[in-house]
Phi, psi and omega in degrees: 000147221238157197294125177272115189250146153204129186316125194254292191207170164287165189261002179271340172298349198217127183250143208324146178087357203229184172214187174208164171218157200219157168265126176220137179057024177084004168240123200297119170262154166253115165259151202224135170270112178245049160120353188131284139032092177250118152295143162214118180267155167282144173273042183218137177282148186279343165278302189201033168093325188317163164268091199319294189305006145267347181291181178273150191249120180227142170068225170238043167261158187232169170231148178281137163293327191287005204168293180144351173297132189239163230209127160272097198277025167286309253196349166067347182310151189268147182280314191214163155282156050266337211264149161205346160279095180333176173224159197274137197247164163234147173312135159234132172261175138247103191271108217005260210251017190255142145310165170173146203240148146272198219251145186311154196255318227155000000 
């Protein structure tokens, strides 16, 4: 099946260390700049919902603001407790200065 893309933001809307969230394909993503680096996440902690896309950003990690649970954000796996569920990650192309999300990995 073949991948579905949609322009999310320029890649200059979200600047390194910070992330933003969008709605794509009807669900909220966290996009997120790690060093120049672009993610993309569910904006839901796998633990109780929270929104991911205000937590912090260390590494190639997100933290929940809510409790304290972190996120890898290659691979979506929970890092620590309350999480112990991954959260679903999505395809990012960069199409010269533009962002675009694919369709969920997982």
């Amino acid at each position: 099946m073949a991948v579905t893309f949609q322009r999310v933001a320029a890649i200059s809307e979200i600047p390194r260390g910070q992330s933003r969230v969008f709605e794509v394909d009807g669900k909220s993503v966290s996009v997120c700049n790690v060093e120049g680096e672009i993610f993309a996440i569910a904006d839901l902690c796998s633990h109780d919902d929270g929104p991911l896309g205000a937590g912090e950003l260390t590494d190639h990690q997100i933290e929940c603001p809510r409790h304290g649970a972190r996120f890898d954000l290659k691979t979506g796996k929970a890092l620590c407790l309350p999480a112990v569920l991954p959260i679903p990650v999505y395809k990012v192309e960069l199409r010269g200065e533009e962002i675009w999300i694919g369709d969920s990995e997982g």
